[in-house]
Each structure stands twice: as C-alpha cells, then as structure tokens.
C-alpha positions as CSV (number, residue, x, y, z in Angstrom):
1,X,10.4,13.4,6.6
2,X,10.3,17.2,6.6
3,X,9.3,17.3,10.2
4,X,11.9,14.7,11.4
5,X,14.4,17.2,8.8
6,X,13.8,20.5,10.6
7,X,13.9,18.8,14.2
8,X,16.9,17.4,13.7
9,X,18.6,20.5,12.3
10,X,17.2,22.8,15.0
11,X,18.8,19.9,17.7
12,X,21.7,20.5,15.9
13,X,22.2,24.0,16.1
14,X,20.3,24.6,19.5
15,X,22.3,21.7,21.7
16,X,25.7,21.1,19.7
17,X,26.2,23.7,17.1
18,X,28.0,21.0,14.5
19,X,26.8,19.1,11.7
20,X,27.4,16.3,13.3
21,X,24.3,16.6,15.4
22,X,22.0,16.2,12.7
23,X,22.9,12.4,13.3
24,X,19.9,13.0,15.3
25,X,18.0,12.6,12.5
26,X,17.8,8.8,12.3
27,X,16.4,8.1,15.7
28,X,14.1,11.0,15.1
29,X,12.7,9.9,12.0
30,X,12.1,6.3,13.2
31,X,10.0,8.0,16.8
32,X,7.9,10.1,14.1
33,X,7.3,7.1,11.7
34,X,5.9,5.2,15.0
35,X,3.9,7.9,16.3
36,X,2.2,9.1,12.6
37,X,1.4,5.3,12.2
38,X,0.0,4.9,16.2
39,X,-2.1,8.8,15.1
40,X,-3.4,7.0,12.1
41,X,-4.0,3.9,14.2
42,X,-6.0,6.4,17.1
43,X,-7.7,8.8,14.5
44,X,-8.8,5.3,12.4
45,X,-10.0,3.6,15.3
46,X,-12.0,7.0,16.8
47,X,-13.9,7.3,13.5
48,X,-15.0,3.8,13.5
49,X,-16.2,3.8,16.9
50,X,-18.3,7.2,16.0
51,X,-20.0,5.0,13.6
52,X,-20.4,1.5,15.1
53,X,-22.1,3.9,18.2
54,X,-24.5,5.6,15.6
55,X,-25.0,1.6,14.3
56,X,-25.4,0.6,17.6
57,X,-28.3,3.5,18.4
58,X,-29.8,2.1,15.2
59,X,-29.8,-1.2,16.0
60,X,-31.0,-0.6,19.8
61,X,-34.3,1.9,18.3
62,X,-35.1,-0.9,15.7
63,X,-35.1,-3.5,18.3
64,X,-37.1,-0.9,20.8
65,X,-39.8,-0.7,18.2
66,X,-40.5,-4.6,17.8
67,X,-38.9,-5.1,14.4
68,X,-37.0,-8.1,13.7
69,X,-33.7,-8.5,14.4
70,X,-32.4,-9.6,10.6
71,X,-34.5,-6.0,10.3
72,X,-33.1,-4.0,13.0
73,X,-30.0,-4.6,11.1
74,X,-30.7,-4.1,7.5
75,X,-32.3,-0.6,8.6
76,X,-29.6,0.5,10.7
77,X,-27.2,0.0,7.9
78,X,-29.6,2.2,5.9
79,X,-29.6,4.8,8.6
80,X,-25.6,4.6,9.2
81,X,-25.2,5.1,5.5
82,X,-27.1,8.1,5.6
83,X,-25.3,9.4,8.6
84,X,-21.8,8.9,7.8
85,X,-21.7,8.4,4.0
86,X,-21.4,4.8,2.2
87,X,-17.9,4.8,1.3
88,X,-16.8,4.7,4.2
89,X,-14.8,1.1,5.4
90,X,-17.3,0.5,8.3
91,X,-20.6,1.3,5.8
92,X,-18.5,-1.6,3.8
93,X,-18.3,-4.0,6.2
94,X,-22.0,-3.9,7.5
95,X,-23.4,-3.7,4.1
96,X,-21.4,-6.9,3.2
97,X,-22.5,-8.6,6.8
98,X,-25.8,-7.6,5.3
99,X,-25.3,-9.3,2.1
100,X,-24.5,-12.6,3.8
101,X,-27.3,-12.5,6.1
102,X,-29.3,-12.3,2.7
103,X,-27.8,-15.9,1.5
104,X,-28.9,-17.7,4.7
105,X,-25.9,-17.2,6.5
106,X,-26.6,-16.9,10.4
107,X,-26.6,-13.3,11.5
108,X,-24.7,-13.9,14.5
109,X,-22.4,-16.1,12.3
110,X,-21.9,-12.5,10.1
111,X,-21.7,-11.0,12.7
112,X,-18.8,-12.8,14.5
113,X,-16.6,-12.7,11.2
114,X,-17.2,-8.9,11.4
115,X,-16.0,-9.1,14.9
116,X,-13.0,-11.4,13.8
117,X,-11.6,-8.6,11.6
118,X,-12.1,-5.9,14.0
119,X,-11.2,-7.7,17.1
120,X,-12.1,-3.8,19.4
121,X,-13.4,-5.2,23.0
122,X,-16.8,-3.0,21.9
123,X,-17.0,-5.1,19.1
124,X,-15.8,-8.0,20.1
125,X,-18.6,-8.2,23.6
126,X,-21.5,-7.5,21.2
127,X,-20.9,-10.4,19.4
128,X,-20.7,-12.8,21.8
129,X,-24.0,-11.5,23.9
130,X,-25.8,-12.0,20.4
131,X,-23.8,-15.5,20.2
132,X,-24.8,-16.7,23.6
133,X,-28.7,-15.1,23.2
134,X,-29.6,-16.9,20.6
135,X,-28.2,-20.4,21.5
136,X,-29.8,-20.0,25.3
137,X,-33.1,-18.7,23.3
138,X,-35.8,-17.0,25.2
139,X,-36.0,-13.2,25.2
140,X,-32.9,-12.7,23.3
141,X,-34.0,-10.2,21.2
142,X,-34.5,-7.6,24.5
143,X,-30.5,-8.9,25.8
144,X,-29.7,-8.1,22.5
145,X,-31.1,-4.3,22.6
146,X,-30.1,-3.7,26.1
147,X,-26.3,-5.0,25.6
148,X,-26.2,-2.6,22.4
149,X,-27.9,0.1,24.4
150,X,-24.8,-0.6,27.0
151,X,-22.1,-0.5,24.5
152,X,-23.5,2.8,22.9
153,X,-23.3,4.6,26.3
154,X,-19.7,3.3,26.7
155,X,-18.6,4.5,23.6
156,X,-20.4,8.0,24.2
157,X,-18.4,8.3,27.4
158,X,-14.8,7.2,25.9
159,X,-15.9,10.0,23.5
160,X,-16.6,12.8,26.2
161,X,-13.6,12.1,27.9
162,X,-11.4,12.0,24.7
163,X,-13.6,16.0,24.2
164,X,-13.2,16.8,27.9
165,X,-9.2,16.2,28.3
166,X,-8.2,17.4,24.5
167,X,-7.3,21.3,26.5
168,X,-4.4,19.0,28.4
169,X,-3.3,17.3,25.3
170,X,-2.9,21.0,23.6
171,X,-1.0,22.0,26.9
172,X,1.1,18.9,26.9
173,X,1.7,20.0,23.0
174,X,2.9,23.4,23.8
175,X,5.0,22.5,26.9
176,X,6.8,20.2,24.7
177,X,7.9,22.7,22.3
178,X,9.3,25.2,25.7
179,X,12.1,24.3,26.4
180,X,13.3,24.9,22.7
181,X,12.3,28.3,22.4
182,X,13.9,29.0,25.3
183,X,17.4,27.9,25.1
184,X,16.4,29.7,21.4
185,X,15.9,33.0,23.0
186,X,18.9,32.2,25.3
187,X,21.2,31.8,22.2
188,X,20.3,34.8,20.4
189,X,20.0,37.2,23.0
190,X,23.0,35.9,25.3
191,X,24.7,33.1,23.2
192,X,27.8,33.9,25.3
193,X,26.5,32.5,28.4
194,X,26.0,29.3,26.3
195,X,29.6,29.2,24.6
196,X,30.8,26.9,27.1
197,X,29.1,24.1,25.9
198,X,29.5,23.9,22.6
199,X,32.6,21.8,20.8
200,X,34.4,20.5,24.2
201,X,33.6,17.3,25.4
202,X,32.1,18.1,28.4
203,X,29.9,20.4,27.0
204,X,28.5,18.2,24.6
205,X,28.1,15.4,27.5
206,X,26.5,17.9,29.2
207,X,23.9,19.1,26.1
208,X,23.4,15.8,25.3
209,X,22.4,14.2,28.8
210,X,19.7,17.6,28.9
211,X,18.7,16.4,25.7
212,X,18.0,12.5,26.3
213,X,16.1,13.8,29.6
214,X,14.1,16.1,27.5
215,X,13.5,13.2,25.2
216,X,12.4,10.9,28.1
217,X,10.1,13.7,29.3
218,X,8.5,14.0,26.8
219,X,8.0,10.6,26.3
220,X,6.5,10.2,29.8
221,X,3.7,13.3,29.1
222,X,2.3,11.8,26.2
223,X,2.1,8.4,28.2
224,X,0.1,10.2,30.7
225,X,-2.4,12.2,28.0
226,X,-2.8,9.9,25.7
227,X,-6.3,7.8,26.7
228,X,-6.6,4.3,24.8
229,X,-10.3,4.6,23.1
C-alpha cells in the first residue's frame, strides 16, 4: 500500500503535476498486489526446492548405502529436519508421508499424495519413476536412487543459474528506477524546459503516452530476467 502510495504520488508530480494523476494509484496498486503475491509464490517455491534437493541427496546416499527404501526415507526426513529445521511446511509434509508409511500405507501411494499437493514437475517425475519401479519390479531400488540423483542435479543447476544471473536482475532493478530520477533532476534543475507539458492537453497526451511506454518496458525486462524455477 505504501509503495503503490509514494509511486503514484511521484507519477503525479513528475509526469502531470495535478492531483488528478494520483488516479494512478489504482492500477498501480493492483500490478504491486500481483507481483508481491507472484514474489511470495517464487521465494515459496525456491525454499522448497532447496529442501526437497537436500531430501533428495538424503534419499539418493541412503539408497547408495543398501538401506531399505521405507529407510532411506525415514532417515532422510531425520537428516532434512536437522538441516533446515522441523517447522518448516516441507519438514511437515514428509514427516506426515512418513507417518502413513508407518500404518501400512504404500510408500509410493504417500508419496503420490505428496506429489498431488505439490504438483512441481521435480516433484511430480519422482513420483511416477517410484510409481512405475515398483509395479515393473526388478532393480527398482537402483532406478529409484539414480532418478533422485537426476532430479538433485537439476535442481542444483536451476539454483546456480537463479545465483549466476541475480547481477542482471539488480541491473534490470536499477534501470527501472532511471528514467525517474532523470526527468527528477530535469525538473528541479531546468523545470522550465519541462513547462510545456504540464496542464494542456497535448502535454499530458504526450506525458502520458511516455508513461504507458515506460510501463510496457518495464513490463517486458522483468519478462526477460525473471527465470521460472
């Protein structure tokens, strides 16, 4: 709300220097609502692919060591929890997969309602390899360790991608904010040159056409930094 305030007001006294301008704020505040809920949606959905990598690891070491795999999973839900603390939603979820898999439910059954409520491809592909390896039998416990080993090394790359492009994202952030401070200096160091197009109609045609293709470019950078994880 605060942000979408002080954006608004500095539209309005930058681009049409009336009150009237801070009718910006609607659309505004409806463009930041979207993108704090698609940041939450991002930074939500990075943290639980950290940990369902570290699970993953877990799962792949136990498995590489000849345990079971009712055991590979037990201990790799002790050695998540360790890792990234037990309160967390995805220590949750495994430790009530877990608990299931203790009253004789299938653990690729458990497994495949965990997958339902987290429907992420990662997710999602694990659970039908350990679906389709134990119906077809056979060594399924080593197509088991080597699809998890598969999906850890994917996640780990999304990841160093994500760390290898976050100096564009910060340059993409600053550019943003550019064109701002410069028709800010403009105004208070030559607002004359700038009289013109303020309170006639073509002026304000004219602010508010550079405006919308501000907006759009803007819109377009963050289409082009922002990588789906």
């Amino acid at each position: 709300m605060t942000e979408s305030m002080a954006l608004s007001a500095l539209i309005s006294i930058l681009f049409y220097r009336s009150y009237y301008g801070l009718l910006m704020f609607i659309p505004i505040h409806y463009v930041n609502l979207k993108r704090s809920r698609r940041k939450k949606t991002d930074k939500d959905r990075e943290k639980f692919l950290k940990e369902y990598k570290e699970y993953l690891l877990c799962i792949n070491n136990s498995l590489q060591a000849g345990h079971a795999i009712e055991s590979a999973f037990s201990e790799a839900e002790e050695e998540v929890r360790m890792i990234c603390g037990e309160d967390t939603v995805f220590c949750r979820e495994i430790r009530e997969m877990n608990r299931k898999v203790g009253l004789s439910v299938p653990i690729e059954k458990a497994f495949a309602e965990f997958a339902e409520r987290y429907p992420l491809e990662e997710v999602r592909t694990f659970s039908e390899v350990f679906i389709f390896a134990k119906r077809l039998g056979g060594n399924y416990v080593e197509n088991i360790r080597r699809t998890a080993l598969k999906l850890e090394e994917k996640i780990s790359l999304k990841q160093d991608i994500l760390s290898m492009t976050a100096e564009k994202r910060l340059e993409m952030n600053v550019m943003s904010v550019m064109p701002l401070l410069i028709l800010c200096y403009i105004s208070v160091s030559s607002g004359e040159f700038l009289a013109p197009l303020y309170h006639n109609t073509t002026g304000i045609a004219v602010m508010t056409g550079c405006l919308i293709v501000y907006a759009v470019m803007i819109f377009i950078g963050q289409r082009i930094v922002r990588i789906e994880i």
